[in-house]
DRENZAZA-201755 format. One record per residue: x, y, z of N, C-alpha, C in turn; residue in three letters. Coordinates in pm, whole numbers, always signed. Example, Ala and Ser with C-alpha at 12.3 -4.5 7.8 and 13.67 -1.06 7.14 Angstrom:
! DRENZAZA-201755
@nc1->+1319 nc2->-569 nc3->+780 cac1->+1230 cac2->-450 cac3->+780 cc1->+1320 cc2->-330 cc3->+780 r->ala
@nc1->+1285 nc2->-225 nc3->+708 cac1->+1367 cac2->-106 cac3->+714 cc1->+1290 cc2->+3 cc3->+787 r->ser
***
This chain:
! DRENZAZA-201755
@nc1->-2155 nc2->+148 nc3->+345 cac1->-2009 cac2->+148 cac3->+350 cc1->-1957 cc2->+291 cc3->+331 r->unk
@nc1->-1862 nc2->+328 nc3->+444 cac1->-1820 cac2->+470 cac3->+381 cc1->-1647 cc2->+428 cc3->+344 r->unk
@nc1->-1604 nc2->+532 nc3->+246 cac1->-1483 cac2->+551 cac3->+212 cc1->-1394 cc2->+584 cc3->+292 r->unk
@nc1->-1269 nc2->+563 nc3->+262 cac1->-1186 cac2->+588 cac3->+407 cc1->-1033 cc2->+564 cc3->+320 r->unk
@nc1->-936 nc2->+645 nc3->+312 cac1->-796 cac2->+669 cac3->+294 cc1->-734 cc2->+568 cc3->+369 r->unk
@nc1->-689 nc2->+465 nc3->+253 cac1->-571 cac2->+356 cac3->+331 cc1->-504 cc2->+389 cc3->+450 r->unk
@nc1->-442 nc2->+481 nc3->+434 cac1->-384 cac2->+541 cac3->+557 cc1->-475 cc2->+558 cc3->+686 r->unk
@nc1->-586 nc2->+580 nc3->+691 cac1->-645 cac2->+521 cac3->+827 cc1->-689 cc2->+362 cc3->+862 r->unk
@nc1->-634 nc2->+304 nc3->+781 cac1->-614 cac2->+165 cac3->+809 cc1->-492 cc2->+81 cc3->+790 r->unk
@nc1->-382 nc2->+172 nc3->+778 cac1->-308 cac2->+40 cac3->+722 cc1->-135 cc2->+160 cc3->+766 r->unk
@nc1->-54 nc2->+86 nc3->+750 cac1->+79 cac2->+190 cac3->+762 cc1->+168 cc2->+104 cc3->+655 r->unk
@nc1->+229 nc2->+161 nc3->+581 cac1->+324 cac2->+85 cac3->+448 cc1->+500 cc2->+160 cc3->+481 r->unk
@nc1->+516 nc2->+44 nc3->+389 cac1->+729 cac2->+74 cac3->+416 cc1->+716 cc2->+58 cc3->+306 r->unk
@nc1->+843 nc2->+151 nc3->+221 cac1->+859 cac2->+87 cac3->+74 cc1->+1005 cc2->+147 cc3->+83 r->unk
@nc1->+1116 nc2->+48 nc3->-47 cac1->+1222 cac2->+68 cac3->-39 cc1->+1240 cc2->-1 cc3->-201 r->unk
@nc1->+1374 nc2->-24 nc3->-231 cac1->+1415 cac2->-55 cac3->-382 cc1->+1506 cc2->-217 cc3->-366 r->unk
@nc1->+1500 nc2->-214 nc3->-514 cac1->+1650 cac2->-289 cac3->-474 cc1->+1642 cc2->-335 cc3->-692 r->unk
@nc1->+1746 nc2->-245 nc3->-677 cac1->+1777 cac2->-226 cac3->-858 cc1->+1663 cc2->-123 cc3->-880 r->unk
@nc1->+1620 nc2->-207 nc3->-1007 cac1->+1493 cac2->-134 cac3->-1041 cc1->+1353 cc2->-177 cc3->-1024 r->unk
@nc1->+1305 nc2->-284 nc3->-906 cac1->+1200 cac2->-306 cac3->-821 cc1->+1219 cc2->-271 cc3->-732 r->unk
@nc1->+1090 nc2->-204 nc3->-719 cac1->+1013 cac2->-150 cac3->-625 cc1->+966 cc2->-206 cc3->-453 r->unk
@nc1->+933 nc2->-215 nc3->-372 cac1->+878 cac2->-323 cac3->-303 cc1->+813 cc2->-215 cc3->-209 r->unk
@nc1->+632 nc2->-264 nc3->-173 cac1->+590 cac2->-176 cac3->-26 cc1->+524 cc2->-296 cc3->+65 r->unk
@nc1->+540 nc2->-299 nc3->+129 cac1->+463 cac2->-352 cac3->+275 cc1->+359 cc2->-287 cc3->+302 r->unk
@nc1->+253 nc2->-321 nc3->+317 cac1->+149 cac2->-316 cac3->+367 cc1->+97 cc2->-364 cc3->+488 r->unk
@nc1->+62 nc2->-295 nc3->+627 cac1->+19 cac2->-391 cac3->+719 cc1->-55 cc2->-281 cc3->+815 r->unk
@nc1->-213 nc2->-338 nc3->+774 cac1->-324 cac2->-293 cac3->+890 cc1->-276 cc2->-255 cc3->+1014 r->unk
@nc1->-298 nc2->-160 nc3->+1103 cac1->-323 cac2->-95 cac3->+1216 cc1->-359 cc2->-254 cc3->+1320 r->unk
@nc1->-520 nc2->-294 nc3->+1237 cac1->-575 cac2->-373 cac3->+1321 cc1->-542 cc2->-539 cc3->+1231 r->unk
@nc1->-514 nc2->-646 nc3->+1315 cac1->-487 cac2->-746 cac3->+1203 cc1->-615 cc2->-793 cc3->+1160 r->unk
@nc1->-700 nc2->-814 nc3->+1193 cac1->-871 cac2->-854 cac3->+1154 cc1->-894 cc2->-782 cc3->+1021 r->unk
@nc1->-815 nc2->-656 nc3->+988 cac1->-844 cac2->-574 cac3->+918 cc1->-830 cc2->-637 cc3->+751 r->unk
@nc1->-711 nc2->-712 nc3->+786 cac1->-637 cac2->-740 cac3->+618 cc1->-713 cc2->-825 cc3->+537 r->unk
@nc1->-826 nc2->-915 nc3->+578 cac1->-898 cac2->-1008 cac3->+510 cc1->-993 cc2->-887 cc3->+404 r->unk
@nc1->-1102 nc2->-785 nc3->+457 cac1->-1119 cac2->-690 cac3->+400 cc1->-1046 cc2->-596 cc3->+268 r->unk
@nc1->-940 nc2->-613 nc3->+329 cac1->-862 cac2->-483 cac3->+285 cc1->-746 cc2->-565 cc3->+132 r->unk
@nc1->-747 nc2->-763 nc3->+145 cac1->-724 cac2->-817 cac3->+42 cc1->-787 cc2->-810 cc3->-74 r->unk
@nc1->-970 nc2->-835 nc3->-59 cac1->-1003 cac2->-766 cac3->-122 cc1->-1034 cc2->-654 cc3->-223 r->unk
@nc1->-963 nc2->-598 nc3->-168 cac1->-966 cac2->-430 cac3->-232 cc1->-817 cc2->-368 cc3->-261 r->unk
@nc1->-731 nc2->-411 nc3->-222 cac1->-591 cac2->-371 cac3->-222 cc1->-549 cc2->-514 cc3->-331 r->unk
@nc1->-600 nc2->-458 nc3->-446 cac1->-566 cac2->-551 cac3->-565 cc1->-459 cc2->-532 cc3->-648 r->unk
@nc1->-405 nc2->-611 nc3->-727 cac1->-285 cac2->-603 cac3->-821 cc1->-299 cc2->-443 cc3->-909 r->unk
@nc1->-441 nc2->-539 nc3->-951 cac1->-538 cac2->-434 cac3->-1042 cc1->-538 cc2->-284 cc3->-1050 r->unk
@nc1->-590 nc2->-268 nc3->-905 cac1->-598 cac2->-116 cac3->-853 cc1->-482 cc2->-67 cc3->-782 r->unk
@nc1->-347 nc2->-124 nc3->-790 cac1->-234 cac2->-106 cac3->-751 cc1->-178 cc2->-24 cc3->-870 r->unk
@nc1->-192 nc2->-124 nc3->-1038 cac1->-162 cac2->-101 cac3->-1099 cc1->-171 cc2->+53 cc3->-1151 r->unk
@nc1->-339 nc2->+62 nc3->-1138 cac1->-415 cac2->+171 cac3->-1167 cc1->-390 cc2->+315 cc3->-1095 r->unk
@nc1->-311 nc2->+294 nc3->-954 cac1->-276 cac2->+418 cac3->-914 cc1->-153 cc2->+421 cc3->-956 r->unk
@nc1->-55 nc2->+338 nc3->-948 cac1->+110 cac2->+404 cac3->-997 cc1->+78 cc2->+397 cc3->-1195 r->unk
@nc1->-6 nc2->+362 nc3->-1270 cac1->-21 cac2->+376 cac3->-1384 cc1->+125 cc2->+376 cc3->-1457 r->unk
@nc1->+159 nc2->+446 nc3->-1558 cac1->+263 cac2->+411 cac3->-1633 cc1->+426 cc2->+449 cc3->-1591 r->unk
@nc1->+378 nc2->+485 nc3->-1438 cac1->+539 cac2->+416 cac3->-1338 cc1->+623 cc2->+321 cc3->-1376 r->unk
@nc1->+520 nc2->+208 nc3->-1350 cac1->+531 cac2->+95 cac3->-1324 cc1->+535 cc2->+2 cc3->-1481 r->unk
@nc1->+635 nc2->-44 nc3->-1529 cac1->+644 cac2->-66 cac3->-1643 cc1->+655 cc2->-236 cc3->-1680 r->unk
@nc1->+690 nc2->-255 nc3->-1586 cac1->+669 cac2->-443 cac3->-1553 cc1->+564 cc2->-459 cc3->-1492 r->unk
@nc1->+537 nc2->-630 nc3->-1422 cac1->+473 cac2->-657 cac3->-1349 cc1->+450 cc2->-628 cc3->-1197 r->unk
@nc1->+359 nc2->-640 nc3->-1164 cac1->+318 cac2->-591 cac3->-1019 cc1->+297 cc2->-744 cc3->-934 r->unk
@nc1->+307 nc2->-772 nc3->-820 cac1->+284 cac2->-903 cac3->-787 cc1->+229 cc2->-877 cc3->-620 r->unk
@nc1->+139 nc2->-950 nc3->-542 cac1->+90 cac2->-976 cac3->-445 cc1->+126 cc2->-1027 cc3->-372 r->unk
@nc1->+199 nc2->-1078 nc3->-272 cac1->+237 cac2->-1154 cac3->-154 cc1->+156 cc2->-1115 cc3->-15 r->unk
@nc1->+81 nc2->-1255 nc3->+29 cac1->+14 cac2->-1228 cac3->+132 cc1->+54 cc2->-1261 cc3->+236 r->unk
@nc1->+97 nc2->-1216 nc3->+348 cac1->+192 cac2->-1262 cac3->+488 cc1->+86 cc2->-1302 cc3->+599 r->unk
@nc1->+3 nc2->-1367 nc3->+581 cac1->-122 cac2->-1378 cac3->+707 cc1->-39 cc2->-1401 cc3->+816 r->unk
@nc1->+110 nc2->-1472 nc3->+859 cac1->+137 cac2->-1489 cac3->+1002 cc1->+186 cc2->-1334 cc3->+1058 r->unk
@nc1->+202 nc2->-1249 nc3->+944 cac1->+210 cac2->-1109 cac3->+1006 cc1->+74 cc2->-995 cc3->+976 r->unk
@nc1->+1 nc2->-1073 nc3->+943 cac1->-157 cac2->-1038 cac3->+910 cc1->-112 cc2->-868 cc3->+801 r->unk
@nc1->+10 nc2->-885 nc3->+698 cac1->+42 cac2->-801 cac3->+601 cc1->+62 cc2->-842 cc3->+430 r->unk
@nc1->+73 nc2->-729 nc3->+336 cac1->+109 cac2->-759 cac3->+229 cc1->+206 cc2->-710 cc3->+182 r->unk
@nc1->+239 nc2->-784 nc3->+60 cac1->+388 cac2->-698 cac3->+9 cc1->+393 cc2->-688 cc3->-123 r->unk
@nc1->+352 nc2->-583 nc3->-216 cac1->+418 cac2->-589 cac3->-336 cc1->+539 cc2->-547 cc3->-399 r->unk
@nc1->+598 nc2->-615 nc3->-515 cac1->+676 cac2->-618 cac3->-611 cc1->+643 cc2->-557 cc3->-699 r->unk
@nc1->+685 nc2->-440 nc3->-719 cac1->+638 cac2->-366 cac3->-830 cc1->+805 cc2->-362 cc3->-914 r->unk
@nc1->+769 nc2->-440 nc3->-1065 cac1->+877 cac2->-439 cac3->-1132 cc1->+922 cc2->-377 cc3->-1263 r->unk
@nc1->+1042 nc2->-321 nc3->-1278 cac1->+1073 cac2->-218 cac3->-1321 cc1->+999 cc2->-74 cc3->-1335 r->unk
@nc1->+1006 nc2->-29 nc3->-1222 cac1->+889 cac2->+97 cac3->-1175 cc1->+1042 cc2->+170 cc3->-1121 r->unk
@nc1->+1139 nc2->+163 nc3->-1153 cac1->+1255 cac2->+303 cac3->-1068 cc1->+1292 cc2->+355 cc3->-1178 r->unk
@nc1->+1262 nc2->+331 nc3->-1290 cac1->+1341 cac2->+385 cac3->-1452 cc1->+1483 cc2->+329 cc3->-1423 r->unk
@nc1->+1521 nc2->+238 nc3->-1394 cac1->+1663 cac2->+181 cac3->-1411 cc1->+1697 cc2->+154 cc3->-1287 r->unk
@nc1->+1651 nc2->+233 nc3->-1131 cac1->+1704 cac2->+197 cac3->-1019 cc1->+1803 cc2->+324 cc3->-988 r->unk
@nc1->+1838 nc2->+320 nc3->-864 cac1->+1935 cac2->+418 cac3->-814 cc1->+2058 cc2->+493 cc3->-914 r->unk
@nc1->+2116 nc2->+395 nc3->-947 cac1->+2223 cac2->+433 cac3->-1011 cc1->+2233 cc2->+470 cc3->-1135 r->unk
@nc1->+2097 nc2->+438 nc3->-1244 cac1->+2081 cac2->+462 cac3->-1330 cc1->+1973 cc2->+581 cc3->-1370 r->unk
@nc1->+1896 nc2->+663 nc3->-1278 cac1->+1747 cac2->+678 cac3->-1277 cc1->+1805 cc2->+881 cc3->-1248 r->unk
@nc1->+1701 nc2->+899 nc3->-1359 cac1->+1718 cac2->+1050 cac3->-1287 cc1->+1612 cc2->+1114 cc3->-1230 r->unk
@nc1->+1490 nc2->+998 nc3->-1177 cac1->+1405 cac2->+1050 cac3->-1092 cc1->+1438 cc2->+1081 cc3->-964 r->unk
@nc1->+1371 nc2->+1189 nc3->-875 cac1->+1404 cac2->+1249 cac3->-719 cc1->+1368 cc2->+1119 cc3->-647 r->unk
@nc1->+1314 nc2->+1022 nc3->-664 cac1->+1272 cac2->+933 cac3->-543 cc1->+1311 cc2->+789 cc3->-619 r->unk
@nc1->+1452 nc2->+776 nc3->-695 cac1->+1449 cac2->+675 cac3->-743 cc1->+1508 cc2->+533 cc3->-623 r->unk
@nc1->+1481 nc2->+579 nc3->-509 cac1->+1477 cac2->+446 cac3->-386 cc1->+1349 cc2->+409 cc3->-399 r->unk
@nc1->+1233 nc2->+457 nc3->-433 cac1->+1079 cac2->+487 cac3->-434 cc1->+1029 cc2->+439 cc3->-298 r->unk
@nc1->+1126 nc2->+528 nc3->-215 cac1->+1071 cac2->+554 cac3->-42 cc1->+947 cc2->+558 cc3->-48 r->unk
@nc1->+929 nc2->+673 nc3->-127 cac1->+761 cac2->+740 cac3->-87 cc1->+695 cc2->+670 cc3->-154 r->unk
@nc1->+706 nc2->+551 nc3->-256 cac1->+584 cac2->+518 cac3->-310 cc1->+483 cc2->+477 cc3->-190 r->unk
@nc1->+518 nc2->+420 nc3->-93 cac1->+449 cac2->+388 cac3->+31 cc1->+330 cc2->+462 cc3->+60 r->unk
@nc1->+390 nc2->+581 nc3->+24 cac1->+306 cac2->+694 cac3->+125 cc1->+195 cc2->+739 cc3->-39 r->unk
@nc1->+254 nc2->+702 nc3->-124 cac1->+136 cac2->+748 cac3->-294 cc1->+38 cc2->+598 cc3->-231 r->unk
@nc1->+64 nc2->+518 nc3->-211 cac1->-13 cac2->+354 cac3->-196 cc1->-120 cc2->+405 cc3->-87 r->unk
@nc1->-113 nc2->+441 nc3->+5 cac1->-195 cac2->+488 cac3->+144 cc1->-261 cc2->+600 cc3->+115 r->unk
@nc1->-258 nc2->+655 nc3->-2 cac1->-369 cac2->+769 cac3->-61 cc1->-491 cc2->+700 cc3->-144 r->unk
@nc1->-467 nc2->+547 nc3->-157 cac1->-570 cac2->+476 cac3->-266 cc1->-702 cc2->+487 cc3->-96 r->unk
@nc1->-827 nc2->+501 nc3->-222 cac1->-925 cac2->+494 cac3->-130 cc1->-982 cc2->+330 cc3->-129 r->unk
@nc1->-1068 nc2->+320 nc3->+6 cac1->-1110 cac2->+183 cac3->-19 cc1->-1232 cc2->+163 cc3->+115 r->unk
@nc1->-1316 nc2->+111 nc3->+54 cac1->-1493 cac2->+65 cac3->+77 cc1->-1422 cc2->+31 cc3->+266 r->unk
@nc1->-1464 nc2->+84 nc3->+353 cac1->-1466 cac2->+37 cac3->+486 cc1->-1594 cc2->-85 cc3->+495 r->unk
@nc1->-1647 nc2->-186 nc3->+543 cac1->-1714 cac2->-256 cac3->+608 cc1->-1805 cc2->-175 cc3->+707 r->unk
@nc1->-1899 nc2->-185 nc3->+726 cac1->-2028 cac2->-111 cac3->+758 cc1->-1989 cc2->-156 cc3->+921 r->unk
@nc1->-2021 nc2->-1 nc3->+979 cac1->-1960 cac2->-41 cac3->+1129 cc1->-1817 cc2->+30 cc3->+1165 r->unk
@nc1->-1747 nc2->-21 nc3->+1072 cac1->-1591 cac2->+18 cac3->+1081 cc1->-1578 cc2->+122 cc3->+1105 r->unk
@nc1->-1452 nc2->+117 nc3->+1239 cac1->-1446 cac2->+284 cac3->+1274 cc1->-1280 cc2->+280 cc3->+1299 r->unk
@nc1->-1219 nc2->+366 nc3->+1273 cac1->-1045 cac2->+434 cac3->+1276 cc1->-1064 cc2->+350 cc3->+1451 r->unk
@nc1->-947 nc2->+233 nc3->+1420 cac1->-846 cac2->+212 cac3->+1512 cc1->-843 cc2->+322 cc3->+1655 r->unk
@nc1->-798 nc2->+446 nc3->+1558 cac1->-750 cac2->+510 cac3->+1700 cc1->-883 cc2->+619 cc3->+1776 r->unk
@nc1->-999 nc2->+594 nc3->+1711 cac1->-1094 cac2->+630 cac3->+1777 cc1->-1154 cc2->+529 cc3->+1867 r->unk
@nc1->-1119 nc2->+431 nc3->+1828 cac1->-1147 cac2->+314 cac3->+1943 cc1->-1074 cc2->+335 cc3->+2075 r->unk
@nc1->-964 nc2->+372 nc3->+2031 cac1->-861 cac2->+380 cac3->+2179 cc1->-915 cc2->+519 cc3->+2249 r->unk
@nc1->-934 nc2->+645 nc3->+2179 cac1->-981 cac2->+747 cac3->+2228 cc1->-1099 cc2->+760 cc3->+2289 r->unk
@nc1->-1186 nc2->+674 nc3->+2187 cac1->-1331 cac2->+742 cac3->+2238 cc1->-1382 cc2->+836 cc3->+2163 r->unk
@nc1->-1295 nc2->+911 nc3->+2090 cac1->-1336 cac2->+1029 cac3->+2029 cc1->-1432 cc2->+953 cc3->+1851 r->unk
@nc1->-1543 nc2->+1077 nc3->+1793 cac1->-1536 cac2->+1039 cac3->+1707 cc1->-1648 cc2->+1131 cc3->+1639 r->unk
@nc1->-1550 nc2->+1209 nc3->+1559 cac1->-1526 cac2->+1320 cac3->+1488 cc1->-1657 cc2->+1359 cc3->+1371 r->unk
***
């Protein structure tokens, strides 16, 4: 198995609403997400935003859009209106989530080297 940056598997949205958090998660390839449930745990969610995130964290699995979605709660320090952090919409948490590393499946190769041909 080699390692491989979420971000070559997966593309995330994240946005607010008060002081939860919320990112979408959804594979490139949909075959991908059964794998990638696995490993894209509450757990190790928790473990990268660490003491952000001051509530609970929660999992929602969307298989008819072959995506996930967490709830990360009370993680804005109060939310927009109250928060004197720079990213208190926590746009970018999206883009901190797609830096977690995670075990590829033996074989597995980047989406877009499939389409290319290329492979680096």
């Amino acid at each position: 198995m080699s390692r491989v940056m979420l971000r070559e598997v997966a593309f995330a949205r994240s946005g607010d609403k008060g002081d939860t958090s919320n990112i979408g998660l959804v594979p490139y390839r949909p075959d991908d997400l059964d794998w990638l449930l696995d490993q894209v745990t509450v757990e190790r969610v928790h473990a990268l935003f660490g003491s952000e995130v001051k509530g609970p964290i929660h999992r929602y699995t969307l298989r008819g859009i072959s995506a996930m979605n967490f709830v990360l709660e009370r993680a804005l320090s109060g939310g927009v209106s109250r928060s004197l952090n720079l990213d208190a919409h926590g746009k970018s948490w999206g883009n901190l989530l797609l830096r977690m590393e995670v075990e590829a499946p033996p074989g597995w190769i980047p989406g877009w080297v499939e389409e290319s041909g290329r492979i680096e």
